[in-house]
Backbone bond lengths (Angstrom), bond angles and torsions (degrees), N, CA, C in turn:
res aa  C-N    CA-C-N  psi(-1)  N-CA   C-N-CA  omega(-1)  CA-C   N-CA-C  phi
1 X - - - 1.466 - - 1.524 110.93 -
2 X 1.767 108.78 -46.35 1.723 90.94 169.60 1.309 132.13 -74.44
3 X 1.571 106.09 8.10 1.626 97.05 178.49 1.267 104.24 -112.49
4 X 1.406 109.81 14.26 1.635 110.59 173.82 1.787 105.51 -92.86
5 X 0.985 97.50 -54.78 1.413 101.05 177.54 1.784 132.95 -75.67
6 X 1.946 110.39 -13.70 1.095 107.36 125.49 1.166 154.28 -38.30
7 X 1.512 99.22 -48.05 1.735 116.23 173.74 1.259 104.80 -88.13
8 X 1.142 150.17 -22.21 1.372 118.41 123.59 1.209 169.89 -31.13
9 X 1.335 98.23 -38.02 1.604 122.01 140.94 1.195 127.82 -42.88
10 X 1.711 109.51 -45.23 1.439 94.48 -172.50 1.524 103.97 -98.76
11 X 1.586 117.00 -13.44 1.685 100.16 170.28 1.152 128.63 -89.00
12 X 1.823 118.21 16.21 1.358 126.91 -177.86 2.065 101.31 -142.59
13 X 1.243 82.73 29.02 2.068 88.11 169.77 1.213 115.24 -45.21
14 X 1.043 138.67 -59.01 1.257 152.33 -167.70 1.308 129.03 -156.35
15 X 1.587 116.19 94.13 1.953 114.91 -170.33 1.921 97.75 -70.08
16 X 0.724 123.87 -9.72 1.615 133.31 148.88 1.445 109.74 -30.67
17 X 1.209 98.76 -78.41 1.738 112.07 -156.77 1.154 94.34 -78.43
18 X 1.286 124.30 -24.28 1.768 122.49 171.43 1.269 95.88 -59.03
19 X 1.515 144.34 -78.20 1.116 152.42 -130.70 1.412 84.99 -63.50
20 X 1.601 105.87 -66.75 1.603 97.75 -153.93 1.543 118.56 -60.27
21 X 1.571 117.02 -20.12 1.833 120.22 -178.67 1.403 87.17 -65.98
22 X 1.651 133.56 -60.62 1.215 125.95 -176.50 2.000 119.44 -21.37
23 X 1.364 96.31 -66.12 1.345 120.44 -173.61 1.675 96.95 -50.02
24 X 1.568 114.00 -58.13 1.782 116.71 -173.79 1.509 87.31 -48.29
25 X 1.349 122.80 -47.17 1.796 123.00 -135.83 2.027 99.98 -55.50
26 X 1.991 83.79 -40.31 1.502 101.29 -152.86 1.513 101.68 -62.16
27 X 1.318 91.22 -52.01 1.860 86.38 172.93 1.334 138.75 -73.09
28 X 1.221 93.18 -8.56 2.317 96.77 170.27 1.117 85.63 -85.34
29 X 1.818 141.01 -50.38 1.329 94.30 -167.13 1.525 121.20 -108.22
30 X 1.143 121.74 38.10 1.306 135.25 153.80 1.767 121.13 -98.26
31 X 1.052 99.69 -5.68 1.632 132.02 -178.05 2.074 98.98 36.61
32 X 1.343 100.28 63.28 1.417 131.39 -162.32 1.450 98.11 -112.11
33 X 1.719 124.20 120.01 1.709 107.27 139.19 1.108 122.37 -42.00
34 X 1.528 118.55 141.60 1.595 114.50 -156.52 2.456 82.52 -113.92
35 X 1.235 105.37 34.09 1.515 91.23 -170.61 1.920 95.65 -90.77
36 X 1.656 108.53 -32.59 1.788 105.66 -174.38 1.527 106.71 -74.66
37 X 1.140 117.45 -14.50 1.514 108.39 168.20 1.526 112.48 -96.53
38 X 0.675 119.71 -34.41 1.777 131.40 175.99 1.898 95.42 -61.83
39 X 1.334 122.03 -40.42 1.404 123.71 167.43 1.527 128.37 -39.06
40 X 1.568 94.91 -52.29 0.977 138.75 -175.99 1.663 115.78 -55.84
41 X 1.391 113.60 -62.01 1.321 140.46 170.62 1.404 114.79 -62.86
42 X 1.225 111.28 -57.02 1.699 117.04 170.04 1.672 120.43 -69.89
43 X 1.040 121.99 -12.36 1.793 123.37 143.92 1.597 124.65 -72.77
44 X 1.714 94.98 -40.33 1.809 99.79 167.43 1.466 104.67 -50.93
45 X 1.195 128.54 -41.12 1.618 131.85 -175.03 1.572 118.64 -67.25
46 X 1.097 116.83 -19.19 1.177 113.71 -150.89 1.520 145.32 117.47
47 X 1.333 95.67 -16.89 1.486 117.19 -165.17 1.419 115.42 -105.12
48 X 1.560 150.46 146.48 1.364 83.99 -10.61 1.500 127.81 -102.02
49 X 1.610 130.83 166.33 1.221 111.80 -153.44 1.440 114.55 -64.17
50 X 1.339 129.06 178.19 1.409 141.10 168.76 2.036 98.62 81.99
51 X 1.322 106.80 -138.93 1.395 113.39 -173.95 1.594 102.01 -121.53
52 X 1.128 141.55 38.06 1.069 152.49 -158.39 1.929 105.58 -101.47
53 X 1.324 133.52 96.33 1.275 124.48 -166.12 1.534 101.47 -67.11
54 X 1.062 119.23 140.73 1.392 117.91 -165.94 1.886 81.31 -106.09
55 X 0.694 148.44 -44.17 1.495 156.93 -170.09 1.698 110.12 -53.70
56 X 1.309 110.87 -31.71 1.249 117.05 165.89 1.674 123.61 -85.40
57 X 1.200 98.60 -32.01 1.381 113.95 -140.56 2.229 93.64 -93.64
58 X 1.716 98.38 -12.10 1.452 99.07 -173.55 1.291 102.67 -119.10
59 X 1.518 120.10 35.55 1.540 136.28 172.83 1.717 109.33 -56.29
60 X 1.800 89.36 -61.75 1.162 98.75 -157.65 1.915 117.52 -74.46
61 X 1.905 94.49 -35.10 1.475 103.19 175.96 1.543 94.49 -125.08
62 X 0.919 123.92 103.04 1.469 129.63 -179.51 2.122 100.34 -69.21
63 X 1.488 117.68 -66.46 1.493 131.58 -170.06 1.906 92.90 -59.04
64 X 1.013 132.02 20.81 1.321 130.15 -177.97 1.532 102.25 -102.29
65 X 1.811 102.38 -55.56 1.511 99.93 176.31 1.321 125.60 -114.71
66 X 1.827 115.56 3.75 1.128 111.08 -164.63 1.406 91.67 -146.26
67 X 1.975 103.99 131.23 1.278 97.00 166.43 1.636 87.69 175.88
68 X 1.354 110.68 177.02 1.199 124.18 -143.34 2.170 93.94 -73.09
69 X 1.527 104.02 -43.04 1.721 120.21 170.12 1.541 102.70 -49.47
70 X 1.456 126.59 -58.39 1.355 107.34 -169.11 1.644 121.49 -74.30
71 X 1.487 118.84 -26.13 1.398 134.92 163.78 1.615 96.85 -56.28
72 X 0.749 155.11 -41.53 1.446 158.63 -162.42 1.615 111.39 -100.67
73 X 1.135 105.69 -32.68 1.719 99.29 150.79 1.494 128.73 -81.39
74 X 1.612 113.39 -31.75 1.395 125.45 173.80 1.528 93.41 -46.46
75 X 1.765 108.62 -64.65 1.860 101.25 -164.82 1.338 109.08 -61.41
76 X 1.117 133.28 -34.99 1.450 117.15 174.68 1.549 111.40 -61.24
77 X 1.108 102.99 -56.23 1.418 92.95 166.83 1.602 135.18 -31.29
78 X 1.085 109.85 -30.49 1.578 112.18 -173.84 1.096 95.48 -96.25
79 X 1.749 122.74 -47.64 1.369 101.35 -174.59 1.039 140.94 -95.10
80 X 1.701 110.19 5.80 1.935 115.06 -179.04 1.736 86.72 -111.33
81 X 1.093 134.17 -9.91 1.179 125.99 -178.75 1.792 111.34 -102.21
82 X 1.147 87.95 -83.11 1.629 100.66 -176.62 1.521 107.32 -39.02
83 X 1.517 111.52 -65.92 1.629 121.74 -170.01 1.191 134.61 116.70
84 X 1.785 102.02 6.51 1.262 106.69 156.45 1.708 128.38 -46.60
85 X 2.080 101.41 156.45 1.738 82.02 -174.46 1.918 101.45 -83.86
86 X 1.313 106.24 137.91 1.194 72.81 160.27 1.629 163.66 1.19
87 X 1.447 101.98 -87.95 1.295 136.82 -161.99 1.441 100.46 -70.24
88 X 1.917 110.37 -41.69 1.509 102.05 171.68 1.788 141.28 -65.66
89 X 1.772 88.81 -9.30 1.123 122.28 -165.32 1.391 108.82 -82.06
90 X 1.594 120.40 -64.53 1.383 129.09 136.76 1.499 132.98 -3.60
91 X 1.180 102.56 -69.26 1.525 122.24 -165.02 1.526 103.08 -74.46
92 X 1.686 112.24 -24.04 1.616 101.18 -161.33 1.571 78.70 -106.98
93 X 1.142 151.32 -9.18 1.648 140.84 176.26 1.788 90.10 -85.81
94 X 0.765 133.51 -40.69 1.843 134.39 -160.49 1.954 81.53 -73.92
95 X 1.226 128.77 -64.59 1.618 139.34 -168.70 1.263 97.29 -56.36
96 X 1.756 124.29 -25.93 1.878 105.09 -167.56 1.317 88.92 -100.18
97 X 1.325 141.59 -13.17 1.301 125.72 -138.96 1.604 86.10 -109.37
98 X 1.183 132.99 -29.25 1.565 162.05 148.37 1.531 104.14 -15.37
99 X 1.412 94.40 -86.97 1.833 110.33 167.03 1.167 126.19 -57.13
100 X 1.470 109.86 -26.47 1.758 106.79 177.19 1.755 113.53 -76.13
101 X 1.137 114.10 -29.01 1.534 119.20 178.54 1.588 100.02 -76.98
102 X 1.250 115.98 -45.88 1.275 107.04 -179.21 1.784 120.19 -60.83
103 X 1.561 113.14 -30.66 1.229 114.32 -168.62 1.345 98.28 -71.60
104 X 1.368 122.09 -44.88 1.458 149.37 -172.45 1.773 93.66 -24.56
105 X 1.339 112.79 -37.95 1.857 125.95 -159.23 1.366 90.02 -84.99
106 X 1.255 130.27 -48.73 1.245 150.47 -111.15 1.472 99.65 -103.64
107 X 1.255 110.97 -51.85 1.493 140.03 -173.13 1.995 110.37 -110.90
108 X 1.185 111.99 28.34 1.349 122.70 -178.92 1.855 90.66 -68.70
109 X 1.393 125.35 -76.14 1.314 113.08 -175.85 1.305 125.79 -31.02
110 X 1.452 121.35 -53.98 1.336 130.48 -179.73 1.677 102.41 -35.07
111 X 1.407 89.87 -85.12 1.665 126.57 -174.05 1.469 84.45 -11.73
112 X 1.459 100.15 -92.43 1.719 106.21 -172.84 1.345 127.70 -11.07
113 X 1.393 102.62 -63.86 1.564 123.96 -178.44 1.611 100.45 -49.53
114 X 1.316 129.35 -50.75 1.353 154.82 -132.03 1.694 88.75 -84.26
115 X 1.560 102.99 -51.86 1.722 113.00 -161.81 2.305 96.33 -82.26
116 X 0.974 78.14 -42.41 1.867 95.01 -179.44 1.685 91.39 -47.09
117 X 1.339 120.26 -38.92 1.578 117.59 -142.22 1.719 95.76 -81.75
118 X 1.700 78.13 -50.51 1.682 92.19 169.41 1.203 125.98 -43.16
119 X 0.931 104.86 -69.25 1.991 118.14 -171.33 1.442 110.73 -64.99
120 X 1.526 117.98 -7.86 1.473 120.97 141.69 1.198 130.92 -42.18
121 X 1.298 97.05 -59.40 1.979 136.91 -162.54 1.897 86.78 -76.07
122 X 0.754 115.44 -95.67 1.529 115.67 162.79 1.753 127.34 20.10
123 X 1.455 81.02 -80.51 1.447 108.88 160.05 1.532 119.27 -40.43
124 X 1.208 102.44 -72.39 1.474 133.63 -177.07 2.193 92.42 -34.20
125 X 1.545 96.22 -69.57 1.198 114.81 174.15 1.387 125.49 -35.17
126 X 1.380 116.79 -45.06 1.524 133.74 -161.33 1.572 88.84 -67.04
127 X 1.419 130.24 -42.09 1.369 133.59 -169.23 1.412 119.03 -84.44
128 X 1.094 117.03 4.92 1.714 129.23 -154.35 1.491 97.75 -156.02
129 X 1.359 97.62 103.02 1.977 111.44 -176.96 1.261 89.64 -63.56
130 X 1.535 112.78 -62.46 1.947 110.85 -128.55 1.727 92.19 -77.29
131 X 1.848 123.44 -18.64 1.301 115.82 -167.42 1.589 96.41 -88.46
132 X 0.913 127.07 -20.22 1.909 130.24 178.26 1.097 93.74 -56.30
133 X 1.482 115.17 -65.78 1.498 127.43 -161.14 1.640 116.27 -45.06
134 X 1.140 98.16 -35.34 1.495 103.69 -169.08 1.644 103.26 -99.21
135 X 1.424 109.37 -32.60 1.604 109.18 160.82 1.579 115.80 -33.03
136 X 1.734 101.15 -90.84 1.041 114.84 151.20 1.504 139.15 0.88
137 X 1.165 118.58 -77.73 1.405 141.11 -171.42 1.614 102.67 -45.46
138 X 1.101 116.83 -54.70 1.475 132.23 172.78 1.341 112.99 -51.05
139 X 0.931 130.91 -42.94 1.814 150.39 171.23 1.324 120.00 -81.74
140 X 1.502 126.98 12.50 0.994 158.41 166.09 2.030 99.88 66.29
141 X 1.742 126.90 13.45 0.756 116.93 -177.12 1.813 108.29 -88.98
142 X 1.506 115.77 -166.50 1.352 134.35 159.78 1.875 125.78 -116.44
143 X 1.131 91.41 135.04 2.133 82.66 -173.49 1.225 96.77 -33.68
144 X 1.406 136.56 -42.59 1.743 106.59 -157.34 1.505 113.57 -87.94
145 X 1.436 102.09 43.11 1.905 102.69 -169.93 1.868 80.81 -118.17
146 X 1.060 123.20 -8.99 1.487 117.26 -165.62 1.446 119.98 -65.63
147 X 1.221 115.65 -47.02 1.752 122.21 153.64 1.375 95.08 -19.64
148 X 1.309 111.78 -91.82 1.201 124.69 -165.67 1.619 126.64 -20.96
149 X 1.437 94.61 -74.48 1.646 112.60 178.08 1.369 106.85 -54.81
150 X 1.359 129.48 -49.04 1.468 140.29 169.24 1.524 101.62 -28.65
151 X 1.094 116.25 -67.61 1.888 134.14 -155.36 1.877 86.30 -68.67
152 X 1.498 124.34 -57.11 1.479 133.76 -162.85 1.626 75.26 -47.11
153 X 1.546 126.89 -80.86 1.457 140.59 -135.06 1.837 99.37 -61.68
154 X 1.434 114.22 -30.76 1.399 102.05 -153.72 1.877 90.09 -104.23
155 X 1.565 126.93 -22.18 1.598 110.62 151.51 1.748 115.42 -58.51
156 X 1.213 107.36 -28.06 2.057 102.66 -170.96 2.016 89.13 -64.43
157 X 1.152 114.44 -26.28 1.607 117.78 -160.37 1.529 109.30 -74.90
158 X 1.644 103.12 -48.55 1.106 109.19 -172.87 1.540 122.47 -80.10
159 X 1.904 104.10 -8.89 1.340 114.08 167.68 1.578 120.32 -75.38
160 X 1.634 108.28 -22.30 1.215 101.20 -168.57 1.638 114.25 -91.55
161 X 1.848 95.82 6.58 1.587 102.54 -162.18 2.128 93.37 -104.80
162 X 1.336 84.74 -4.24 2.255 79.16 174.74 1.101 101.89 -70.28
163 X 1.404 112.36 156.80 1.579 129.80 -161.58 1.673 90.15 -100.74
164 X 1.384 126.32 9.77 1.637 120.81 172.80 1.571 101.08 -116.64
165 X 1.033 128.13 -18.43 1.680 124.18 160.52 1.350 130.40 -22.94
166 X 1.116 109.27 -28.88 1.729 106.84 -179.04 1.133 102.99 -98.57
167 X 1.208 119.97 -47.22 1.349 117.70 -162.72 1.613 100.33 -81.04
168 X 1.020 136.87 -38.96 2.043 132.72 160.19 1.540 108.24 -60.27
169 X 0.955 125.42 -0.35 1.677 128.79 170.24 1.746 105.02 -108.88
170 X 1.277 121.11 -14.08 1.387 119.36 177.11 1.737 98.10 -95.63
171 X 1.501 108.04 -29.23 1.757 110.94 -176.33 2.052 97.24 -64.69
172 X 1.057 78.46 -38.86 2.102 86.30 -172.50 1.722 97.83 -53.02
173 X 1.000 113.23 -80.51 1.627 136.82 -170.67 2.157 85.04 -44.18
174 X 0.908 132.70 -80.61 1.402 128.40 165.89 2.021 114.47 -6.54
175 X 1.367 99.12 -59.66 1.344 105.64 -166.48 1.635 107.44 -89.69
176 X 0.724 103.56 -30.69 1.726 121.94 164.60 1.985 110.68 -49.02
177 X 0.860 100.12 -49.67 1.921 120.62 -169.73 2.202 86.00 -77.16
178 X 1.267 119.99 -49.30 1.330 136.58 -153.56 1.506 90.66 -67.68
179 X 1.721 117.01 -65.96 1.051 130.03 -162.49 1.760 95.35 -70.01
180 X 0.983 136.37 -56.59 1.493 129.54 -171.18 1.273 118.97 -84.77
181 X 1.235 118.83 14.55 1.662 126.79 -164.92 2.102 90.76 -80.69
182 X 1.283 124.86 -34.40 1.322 116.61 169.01 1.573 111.55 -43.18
183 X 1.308 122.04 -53.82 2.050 140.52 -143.41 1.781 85.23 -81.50
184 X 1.356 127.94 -4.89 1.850 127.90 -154.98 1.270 72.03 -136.55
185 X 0.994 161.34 -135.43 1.514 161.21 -125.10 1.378 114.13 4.57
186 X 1.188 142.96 109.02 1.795 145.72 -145.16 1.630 78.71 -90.21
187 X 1.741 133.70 -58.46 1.328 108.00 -171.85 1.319 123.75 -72.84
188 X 1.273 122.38 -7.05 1.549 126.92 161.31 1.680 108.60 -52.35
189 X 1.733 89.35 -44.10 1.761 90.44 -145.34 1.594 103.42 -79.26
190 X 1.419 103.97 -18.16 1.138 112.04 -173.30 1.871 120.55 -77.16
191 X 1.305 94.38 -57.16 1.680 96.24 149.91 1.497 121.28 -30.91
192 X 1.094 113.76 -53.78 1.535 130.97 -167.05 1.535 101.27 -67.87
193 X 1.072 137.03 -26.60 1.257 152.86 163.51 1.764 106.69 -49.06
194 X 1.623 92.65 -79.26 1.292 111.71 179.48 1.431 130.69 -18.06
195 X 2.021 96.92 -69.38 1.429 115.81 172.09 1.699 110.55 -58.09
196 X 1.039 100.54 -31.04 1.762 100.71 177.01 1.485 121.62 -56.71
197 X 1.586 96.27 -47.14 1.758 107.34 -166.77 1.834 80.42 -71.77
198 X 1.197 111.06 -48.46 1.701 98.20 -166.53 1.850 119.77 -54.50
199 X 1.285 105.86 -40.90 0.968 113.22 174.10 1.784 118.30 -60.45
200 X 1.331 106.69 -35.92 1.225 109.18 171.75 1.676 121.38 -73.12
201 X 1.142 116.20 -11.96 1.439 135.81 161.67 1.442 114.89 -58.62
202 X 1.000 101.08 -78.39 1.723 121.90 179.17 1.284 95.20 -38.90
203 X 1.527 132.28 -63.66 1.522 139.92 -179.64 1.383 102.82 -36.68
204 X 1.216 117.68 -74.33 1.615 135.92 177.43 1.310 109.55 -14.28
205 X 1.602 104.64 -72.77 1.529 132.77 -172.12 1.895 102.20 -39.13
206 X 1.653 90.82 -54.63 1.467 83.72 -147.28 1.716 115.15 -89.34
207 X 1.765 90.75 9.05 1.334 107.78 151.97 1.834 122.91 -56.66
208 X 1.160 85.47 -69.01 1.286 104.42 -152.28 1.900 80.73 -65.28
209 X 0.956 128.67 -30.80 1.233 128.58 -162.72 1.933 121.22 -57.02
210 X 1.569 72.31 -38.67 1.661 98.21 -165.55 1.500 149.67 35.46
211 X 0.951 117.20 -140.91 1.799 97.22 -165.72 1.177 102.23 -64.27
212 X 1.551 122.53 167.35 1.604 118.65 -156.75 1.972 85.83 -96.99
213 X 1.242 131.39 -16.90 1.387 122.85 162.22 1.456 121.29 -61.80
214 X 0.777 101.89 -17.67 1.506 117.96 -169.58 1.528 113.23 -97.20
215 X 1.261 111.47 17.50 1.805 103.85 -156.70 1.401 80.99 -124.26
216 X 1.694 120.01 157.77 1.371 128.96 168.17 1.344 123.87 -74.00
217 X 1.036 117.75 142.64 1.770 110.99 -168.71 2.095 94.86 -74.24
């Protein structure tokens, strides 16, 4: 029994560090910047706080706010702080991140239209200080970031207009299901349970137990 639940321990250490190798996995083998899904994930969290689009705002320095270290502090964050359970935490970022690649196919017309509309507006902007400014300002950028964001918005456009786009956005959503198919496994998840309630035992115990001066001979 203790080497069952040892070896449990070590193949359910952290559904954390699972998630995030998942996330590395998806992008080596999609040979993908892993920063628009990592975007993606770190708004599922919460982040960043207030109304601040983080999607705009990490154009210019993406490794400033987004990267595989700050997603990996966010989850600790929720779960040694906040008090989320784990496992539910996991399972429902692996389920959005699932649907978001899939919608990604789904909603290709929109998108387009959406980025086209933009890079109008943009435009429009590049010629008009005081209306950037106030664009901007809200998005936590400055008019002279507009080049920039302009060029980000009108490559996302011209990606969604290749005639191999759907079908390399259905390969993503594929490798995505591959890489997280461990974190969905009911006897994974269920184990993972197990060591938890146990661990939360032991905690219990050595509460109530207390200082080892303090204990009855």
């Amino acid at each position: 029994m203790i080497e069952q639940i040892t070896g449990v321990r070590r193949q359910l250490a952290s559904q954390r560090e699972t998630f995030l190798r998942a996330v590395r996995r998806w992008a080596n083998e999609t040979r993908q910047d892993a920063h628009p899904l990592l975007l993606f994930i770190l708004n599922c969290t919460g982040l960043p706080e207030g109304n601040r689009p983080i999607d705009l705002a990490s154009v210019l320095n993406p490794m400033d706010m987004v990267s595989l270290e700050a997603l990996e502090t966010q989850l600790n964050r929720l779960v040694e702080e906040v008090g989320l359970g784990e496992d539910f935490l996991v399972t429902a970022l692996v389920r959005a991140v699932a649907e978001h690649l899939e919608r990604l196919v789904a909603e290709r017309e929109q998108s387009l239209a959406a980025f086209r509309q933009l890079s109008e507006r943009l435009a429009e902007l590049a010629h008009d200080p005081e209306q950037a400014a106030r664009f901007l300002a809200e998005r936590g950028l400055a008019p002279r970031d507009v080049p920039a964001v302009l060029e980000q918005v009108r490559d996302e456009a011209a990606r969604l207009q290749d005639p191999g786009w759907v079908e390399a956005r259905r390969r993503d959503a594929e490798v995505w299901r591959r890489a997280t198919a461990p974190l969905l496994d009911p006897g994974r998840r269920a184990a993972w349970e197990q060591e938890r309630f146990r661990q939360a035992g032991e905690a219990l115990g050595a509460f109530f137990r207390g200082p080892e001066g303090l204990q009855r001979p």
